[in-house]
N, C-alpha and C positions, 0 to 999 in steps of 0.2 A: 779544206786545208786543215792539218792538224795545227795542235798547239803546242809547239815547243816546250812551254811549263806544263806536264803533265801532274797527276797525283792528286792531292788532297786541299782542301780549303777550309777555310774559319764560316761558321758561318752559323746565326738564329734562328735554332726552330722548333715553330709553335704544336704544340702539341698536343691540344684538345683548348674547348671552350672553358673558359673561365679568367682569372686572376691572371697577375704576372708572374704567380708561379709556370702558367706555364710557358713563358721563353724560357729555354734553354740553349746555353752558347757551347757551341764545340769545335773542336778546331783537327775535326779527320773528317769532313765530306766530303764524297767523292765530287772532283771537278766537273760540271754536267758537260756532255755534248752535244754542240748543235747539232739539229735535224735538219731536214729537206727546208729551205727557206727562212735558214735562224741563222742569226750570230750570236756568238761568246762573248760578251761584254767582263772585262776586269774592272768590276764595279769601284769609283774614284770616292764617291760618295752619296747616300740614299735619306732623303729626309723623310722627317713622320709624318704623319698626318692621323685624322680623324677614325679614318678608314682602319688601321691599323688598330687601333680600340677597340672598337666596335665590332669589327671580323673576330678579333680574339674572344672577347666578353660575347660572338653571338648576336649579336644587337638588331642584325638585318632580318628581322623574323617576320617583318611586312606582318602584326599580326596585334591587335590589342591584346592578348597574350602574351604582359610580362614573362613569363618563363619562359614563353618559346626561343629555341635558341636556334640560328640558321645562321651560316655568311653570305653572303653577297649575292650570290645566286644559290640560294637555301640548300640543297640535301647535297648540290656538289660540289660542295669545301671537303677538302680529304686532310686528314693528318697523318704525320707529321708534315706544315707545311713552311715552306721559309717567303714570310712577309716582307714588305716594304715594295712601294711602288715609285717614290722619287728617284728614280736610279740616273747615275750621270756617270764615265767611263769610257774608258776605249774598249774600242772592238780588236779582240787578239784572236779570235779563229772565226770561219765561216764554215755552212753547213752548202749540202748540193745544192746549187742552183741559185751561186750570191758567189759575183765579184768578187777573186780572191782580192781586189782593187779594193775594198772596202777592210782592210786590215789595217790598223794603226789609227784609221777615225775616232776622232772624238767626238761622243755621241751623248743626245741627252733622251731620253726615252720617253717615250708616251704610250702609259700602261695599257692604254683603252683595248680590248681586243675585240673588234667591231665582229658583227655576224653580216657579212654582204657588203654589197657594193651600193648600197638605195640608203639615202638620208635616213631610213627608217634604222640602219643598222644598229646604231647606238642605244639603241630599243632594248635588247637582248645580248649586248656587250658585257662581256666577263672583263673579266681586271687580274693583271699580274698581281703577283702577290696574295691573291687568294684564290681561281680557278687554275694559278699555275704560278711557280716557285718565284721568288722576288728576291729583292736586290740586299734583304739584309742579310748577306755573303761577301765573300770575297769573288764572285765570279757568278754572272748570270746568265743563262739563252734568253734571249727575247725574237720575236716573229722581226725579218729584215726590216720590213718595212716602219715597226713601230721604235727603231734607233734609228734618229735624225740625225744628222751632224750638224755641229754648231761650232763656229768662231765665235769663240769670244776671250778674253783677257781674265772674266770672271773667273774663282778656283773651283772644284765640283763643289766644295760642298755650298760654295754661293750658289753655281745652276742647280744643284738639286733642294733649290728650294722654291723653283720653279712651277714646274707641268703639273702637277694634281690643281694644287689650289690653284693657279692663274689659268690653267685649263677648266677647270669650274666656273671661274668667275666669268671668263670671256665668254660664255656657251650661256651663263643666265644674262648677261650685259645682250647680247642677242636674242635669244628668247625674250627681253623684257621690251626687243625694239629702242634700248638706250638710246641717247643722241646727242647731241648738240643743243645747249638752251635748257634740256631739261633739268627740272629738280630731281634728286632722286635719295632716298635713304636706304642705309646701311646699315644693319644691326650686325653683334658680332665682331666690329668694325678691328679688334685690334689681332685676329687669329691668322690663323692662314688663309684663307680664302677672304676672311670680311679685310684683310690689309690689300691681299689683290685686288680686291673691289674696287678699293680706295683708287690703287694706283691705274688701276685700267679707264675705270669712269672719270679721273681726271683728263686722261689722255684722249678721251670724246668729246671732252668742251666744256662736262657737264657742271650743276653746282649739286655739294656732295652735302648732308648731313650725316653724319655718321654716329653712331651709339657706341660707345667703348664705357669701360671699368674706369673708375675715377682712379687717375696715376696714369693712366697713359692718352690722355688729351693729346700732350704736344708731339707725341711720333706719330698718332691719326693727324694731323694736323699740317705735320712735314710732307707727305705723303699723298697729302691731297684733299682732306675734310677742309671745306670750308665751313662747314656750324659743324660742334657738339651737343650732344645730346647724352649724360650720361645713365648709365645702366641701369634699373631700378626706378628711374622716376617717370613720370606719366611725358608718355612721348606729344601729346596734345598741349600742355603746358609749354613744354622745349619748342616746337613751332610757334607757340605763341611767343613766347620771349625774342626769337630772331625773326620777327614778322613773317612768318609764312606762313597763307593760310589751308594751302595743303602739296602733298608730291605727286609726281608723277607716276614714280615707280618702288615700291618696295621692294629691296633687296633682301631678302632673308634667311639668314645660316641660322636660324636660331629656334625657331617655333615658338613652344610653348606657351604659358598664357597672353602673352603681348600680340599676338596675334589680330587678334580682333581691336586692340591700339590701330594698328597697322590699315590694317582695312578703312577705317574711321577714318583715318586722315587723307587718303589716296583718293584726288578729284574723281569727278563720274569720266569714265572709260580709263579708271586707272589702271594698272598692270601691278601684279601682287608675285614674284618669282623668287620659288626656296627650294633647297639645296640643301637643307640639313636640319635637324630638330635636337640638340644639344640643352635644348630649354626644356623640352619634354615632347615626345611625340605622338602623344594625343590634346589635342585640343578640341574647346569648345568653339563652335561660330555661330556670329549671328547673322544667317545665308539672308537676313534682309537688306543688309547693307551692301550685299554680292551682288542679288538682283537687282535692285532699284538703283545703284549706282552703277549698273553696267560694267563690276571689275572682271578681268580676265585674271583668274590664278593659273599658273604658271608649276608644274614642276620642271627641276630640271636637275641633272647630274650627269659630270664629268664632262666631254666635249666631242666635236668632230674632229679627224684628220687633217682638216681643212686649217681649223682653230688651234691644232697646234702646231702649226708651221708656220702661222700668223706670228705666234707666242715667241716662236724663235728669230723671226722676223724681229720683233719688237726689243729680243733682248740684245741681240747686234747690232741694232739702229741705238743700243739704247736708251730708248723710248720709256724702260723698265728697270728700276734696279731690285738688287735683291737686299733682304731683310733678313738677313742671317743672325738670330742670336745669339746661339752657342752647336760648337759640334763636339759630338762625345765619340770613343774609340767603342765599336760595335761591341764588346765584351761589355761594355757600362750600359746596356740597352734598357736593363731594367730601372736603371738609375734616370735614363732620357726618357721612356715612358713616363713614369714617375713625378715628373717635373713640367711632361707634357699638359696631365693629367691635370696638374695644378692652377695650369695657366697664368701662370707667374710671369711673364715675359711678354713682347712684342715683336712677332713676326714668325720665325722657323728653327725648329730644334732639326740636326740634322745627326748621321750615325755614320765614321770614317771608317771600313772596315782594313786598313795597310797601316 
């Protein structure tokens, strides 16, 4: 089905690795058209994340090799590319082989672009927005199947503060075997993904310690942290203060030297699962306390197909709210990066391209 709005769109894009010189905002791209099993999504609104950084600055270079520079899936990031993977919108055209019946959906996206059909696929999954053009536009293709539809009362730019981080979070929350009863900690605790933490492993039963910046205790704390623990000070001391004398599971968006804290404190057969290195991505370990206390370290990133329909299950039951801080008009992208960069805030900077 074509699209009645034809012509041109507004739309961010990145243009080689480095700075925030290179976003550039322009307002003549060509509208894309869906292919054989895509739809056209009129993007409502696209939150930031981490990813978005780090693809730009190069960061994903899998490589002790500060300089090496790669995205996501190293040599095949192409430029000029258009970023962002929260996308939240209706679907206004389909491509062959998709229900013109799926025109007018309100859809919330799930970037992950799996390779197969076997649990393994997430393996070798690319990601909108950087193997293929993303949502900071006015108008996006995304593959049928990865635009869900969702009722909800929430506005986009609340659901687009959804699927990356709480698709993250809920993919390490099962990788770490979370549960019922358990203690478990959270570092990172006030970002996007360490607030989904918060809110998902409340919603398992569990008891929460969380690590956050001293200034936002009381929104970890709305949210679902039952102890704090703040940033900077020795995480063995903070379990001592709220008697506990060790967790189950470490959550970790953070890396960096705390690391081997972390381990310390996690009972024998603990589970150790991360997701990001914001603190630094090389670290030291002392692989004694791996062995001998029998812990299972855990990578993990982004989610199954499964987990985000769970996600959207959760945010119409709502079982979940969102954490919207501030939303900027997509021309100010450098001004929301910027701010992102700062982590001045608690929960989700988000980007309204209309």
């Amino acid at each position: 089905m074509k699209m009645t709005e034809q012509g041109y769109m507004k739309a961010v894009l990145t243009t080689g690795f480095g700075g925030l010189d290179k976003l550039e905002y322009h307002d003549h791209i060509l509208i894309p058209t869906p292919s054989f099993q895509e739809v056209l999504v009129r993007v409502g609104a696209c939150g930031l994340n981490n990813t978005d950084i780090w693809t730009r600055e190069g960061a994903y270079g899998g490589s002790v090799d500060e300089d090496f520079q790669s995205g996501w899936r190293g040599d095949k990031f192409e430029f000029p590319r258009i970023q962002g993977a929260d996308i939240v919108g209706r679907i206004v055209a389909v491509g062959k082989g998709v229900p013109e019946l799926r025109v007018g959906e309100r859809v919330i996206v799930n970037p992950t672009l799996y390779k197969g059909d076997s649990h393994e696929s997430i393996y070798h999954a690319e990601f909108i927005g950087s193997e293929r053009d993303g949502g900071f536009a006015e108008y996006v293709t995304v593959p049928t199947g990865n635009a869900i539809p969702i009722q909800s009362d929430f506005s986009d730019a609340e659901l687009s503060t959804f699927m990356v981080s709480y698709l993250t979070a809920e993919h390490m929350l099962n990788r770490g075997g979370v549960a019922r009863g358990q203690t478990v900690l959270v570092t990172g605790a006030s970002g996007g993904v360490g607030s989904a933490l918060l809110q998902l492993a409340k919603r398992r039963g569990t008891k929460i310690i969380a690590v956050v910046s001293r200034g936002k205790e009381a929104q970890a704390q709305e949210i679902g942290a039952d102890f704090i623990i703040q940033r900077g000070s020795r995480i063995r001391d903070g379990l001592n203060r709220i008697g506990a004398p060790h967790i189950d599971v470490a959550i970790d968006v953070v890396a960096g030297a705390q690391v081997n804290e972390l381990l310390d404190i996690l009972r024998p057969g603990g589970k150790f699962v991360i997701a990001g290195a914001i603190g630094g991505p090389v670290t030291k370990i002392d692989w004694r306390m791996v062995y001998l206390k029998y812990i299972d370290i855990l990578g993990s990133t982004l989610g199954t197909m499964e987990e985000s329909r769970d996600l959207v299950r959760y945010i119409e039951g709502r079982e979940i709210r969102p954490l919207l801080y501030k939303a900027y008009p997509l021309k100010d992208i450098v001004q929301a990066q910027t701010d992102f960069i700062n982590k001045n805030f608690f929960g989700k900077l988000v980007v309204v391209p209309h």
